[in-house]
C-alpha positions as CSV (number, residue, x, y, z in Angstrom):
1,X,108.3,-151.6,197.4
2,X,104.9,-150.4,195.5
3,X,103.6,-149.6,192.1
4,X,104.8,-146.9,190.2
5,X,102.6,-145.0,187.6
6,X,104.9,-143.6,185.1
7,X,105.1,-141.8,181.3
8,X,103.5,-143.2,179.0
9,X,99.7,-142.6,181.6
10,X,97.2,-141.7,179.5
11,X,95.1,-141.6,183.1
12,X,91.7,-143.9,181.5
13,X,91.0,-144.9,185.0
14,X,91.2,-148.7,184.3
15,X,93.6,-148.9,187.2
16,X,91.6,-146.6,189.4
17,X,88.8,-149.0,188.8
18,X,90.4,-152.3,189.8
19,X,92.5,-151.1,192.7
20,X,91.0,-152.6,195.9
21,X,93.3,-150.4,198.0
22,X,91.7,-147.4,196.5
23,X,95.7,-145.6,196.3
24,X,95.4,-143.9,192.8
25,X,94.5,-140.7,192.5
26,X,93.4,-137.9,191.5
27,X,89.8,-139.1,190.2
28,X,87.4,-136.9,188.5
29,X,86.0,-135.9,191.6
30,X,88.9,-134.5,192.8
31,X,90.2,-130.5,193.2
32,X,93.3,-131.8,192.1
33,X,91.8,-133.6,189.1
34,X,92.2,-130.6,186.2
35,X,95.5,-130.1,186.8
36,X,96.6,-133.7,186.7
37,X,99.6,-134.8,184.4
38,X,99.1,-138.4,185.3
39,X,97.5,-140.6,187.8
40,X,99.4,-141.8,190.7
41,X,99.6,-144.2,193.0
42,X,100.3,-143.6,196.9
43,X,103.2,-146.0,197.9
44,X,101.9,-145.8,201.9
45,X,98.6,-147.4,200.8
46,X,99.5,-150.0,197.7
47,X,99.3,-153.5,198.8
48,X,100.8,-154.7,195.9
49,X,98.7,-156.7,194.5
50,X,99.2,-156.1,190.8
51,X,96.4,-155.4,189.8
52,X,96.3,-152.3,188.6
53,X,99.6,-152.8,186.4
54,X,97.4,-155.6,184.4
55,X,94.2,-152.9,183.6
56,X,96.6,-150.3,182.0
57,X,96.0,-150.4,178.8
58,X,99.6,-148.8,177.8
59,X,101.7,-150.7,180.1
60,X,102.8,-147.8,182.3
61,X,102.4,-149.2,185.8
62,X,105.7,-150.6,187.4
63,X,106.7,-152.5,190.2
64,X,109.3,-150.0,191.8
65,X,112.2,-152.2,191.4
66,X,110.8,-153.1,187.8
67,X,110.7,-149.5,186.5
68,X,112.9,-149.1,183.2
69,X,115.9,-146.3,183.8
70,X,114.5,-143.8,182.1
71,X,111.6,-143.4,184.5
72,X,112.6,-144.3,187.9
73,X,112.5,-140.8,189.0
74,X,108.8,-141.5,188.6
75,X,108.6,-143.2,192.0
76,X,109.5,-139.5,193.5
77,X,107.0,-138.2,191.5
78,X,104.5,-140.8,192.7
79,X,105.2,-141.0,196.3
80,X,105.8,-136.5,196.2
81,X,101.8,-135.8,194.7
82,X,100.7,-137.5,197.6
83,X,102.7,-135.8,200.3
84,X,102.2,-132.8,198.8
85,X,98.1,-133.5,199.1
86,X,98.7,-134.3,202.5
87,X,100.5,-131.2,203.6
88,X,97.5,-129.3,201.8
């Protein structure tokens, strides 16, 4: 399992900056970064550690098996940005 970013991201970066596994993206430096909904977090590179779930400020970082029913298509959503980079 990994961490799941989900709704309620309001994408301040406090994860981004605390993730030793450097698996959220996109970051202001990115192409991808204006178009952004949300940050996400790439399940193939989380070591899930936790950290990032404690920075959010609005709660909205999951532990896959943790995520409330109303958002646990978000771990498609996380886990399809990044194949989608990759096939890019």
């Amino acid at each position: 399992m990994t961490y799941v970013i989900a709704a309620p991201c309001i994408a301040d970066y406090s994860c981004v900056d605390v993730c030793p596994a450097d698996c959220i993206s996109p970051r202001p430096r990115d192409s991808a970064f204006d178009d952004a909904e949300q940050l996400y977090i790439d399940p193939d590179l989380c070591i899930r550690c936790g950290a990032c779930a404690k920075a959010c400020p609005v709660q909205a970082i999951f532990d896959q098996s943790e995520l409330p029913a109303p958002w646990r298509h978000y771990a498609d959503i996380n886990r399809d940005y990044f194949r989608q980079e990759k096939a890019t």
